[in-house]
N, C-alpha and C positions, 0 to 999 in steps of 0.2 A: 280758301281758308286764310290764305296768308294777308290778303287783303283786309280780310273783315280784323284780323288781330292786329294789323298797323294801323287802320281806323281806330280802332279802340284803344291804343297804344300812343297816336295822335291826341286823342280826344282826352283820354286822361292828362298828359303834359300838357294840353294846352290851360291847363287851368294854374297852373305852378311854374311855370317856363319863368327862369329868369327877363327882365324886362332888359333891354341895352337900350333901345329908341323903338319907340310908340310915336303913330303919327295921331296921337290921340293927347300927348302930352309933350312938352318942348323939350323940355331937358329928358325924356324917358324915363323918367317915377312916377308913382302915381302922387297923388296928394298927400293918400295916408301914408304914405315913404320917405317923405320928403317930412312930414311932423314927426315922425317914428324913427326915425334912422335906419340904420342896420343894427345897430345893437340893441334893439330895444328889448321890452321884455314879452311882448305880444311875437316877438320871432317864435315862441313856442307855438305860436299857431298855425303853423306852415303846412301843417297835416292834416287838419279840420276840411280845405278845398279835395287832397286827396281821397281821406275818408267817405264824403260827399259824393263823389264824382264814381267812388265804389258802387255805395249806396243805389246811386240814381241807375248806371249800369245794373244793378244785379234787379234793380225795381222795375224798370224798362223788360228785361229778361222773363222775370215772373209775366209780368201782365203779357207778353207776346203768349210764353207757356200756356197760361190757363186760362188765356182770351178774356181777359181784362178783369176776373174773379178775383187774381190775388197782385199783392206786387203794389197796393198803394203804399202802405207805409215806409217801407224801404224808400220809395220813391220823396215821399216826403223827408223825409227823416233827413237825405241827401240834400235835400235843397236846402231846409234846417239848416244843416250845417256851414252849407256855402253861403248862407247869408250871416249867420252866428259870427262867422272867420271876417266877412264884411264889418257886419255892425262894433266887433271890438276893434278892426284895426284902423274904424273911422272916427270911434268915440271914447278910445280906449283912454286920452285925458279926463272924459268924463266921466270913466264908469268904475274905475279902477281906486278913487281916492272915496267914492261914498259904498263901495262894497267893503273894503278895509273898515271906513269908519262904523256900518253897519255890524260887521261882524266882531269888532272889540264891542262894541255894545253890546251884545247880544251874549259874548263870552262875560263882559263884566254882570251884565243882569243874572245868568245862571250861576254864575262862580258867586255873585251875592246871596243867592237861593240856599244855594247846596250850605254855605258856611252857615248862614242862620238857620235853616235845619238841624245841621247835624250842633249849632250851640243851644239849640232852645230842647236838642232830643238830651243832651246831658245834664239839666238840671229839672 
C-alpha cells in the first residue's frame, strides 16, 4: 500500500516539481520561463497541471473499476487541462491581448444595446 501511494505521490509532483537543471534545457527553464518570468501573470496557472494529474488518476481508477465502461471523461478532461496549462504558458503573448480586446468589444457592443433600448423604451 505504501508503495502504490509514493507512486502516486511521485507521479503527481512530477508534473509541478520545481525545475533547478534539466538536461533537456541549459540554463534549466524551460522556454516558456524564460518569456514569462517568475512574476508573470499566467503564475496563476500553476494548478491546472495539478488539477489534471487528479483528473487522469481518478479517470485511470474508474476505467480499471468498471473495466473500461466509465472513467473516460475524467480521463479526458485531465489531459484538457495539462495541455490548456501548456498552450497558455506558450502563447500566453498571444492570447492574452486579443481575449482582453474581444471581450471590451463585446462589453461595448451589449452596454450599446442595453442603453439604446432602454432610450428608445422611454419615448
Amino acid at each position: 500500500m505504501n508503495k502504490i501511494l509514493l507512486t502516486l505521490l511521485l507521479f503527481l509532483s512530477g508534473c509541478s516539481m520545481p525545475i533547478s537543471h534539466s538536461p533537456f534545457s541549459p540554463g534549466g527553464l524551460l522556454p516558456s520561463q524564460e518569456i514569462l518570468g517568475s512574476n508573470s501573470s499566467a503564475a496563476g496557472f500553476e494548478m491546472l497541471p495539478w488539477l489534471g494529474g487528479v483528473a487522469i488518476l481518478g479517470g485511470l481508477a474508474l476505467l480499471v473499476i468498471s473495466g473500461g465502461r466509465k472513467g473516460w471523461y475524467p480521463l479526458l478532461i485531465g489531459i484538457g487541462l495539462i495541455l490548456l496549462n501548456w498552450i497558455v504558458l506558450t502563447y500566453a503573448h498571444a492570447l492574452f491581448i486579443p481575449v482582453v480586446v474581444a471581450t471590451g468589444s463585446l462589453t461595448l457592443a451589449v452596454g450599446y444595446k442595453v442603453v439604446t433600448a432602454i432610450l428608445n423604451k422611454e419615448h
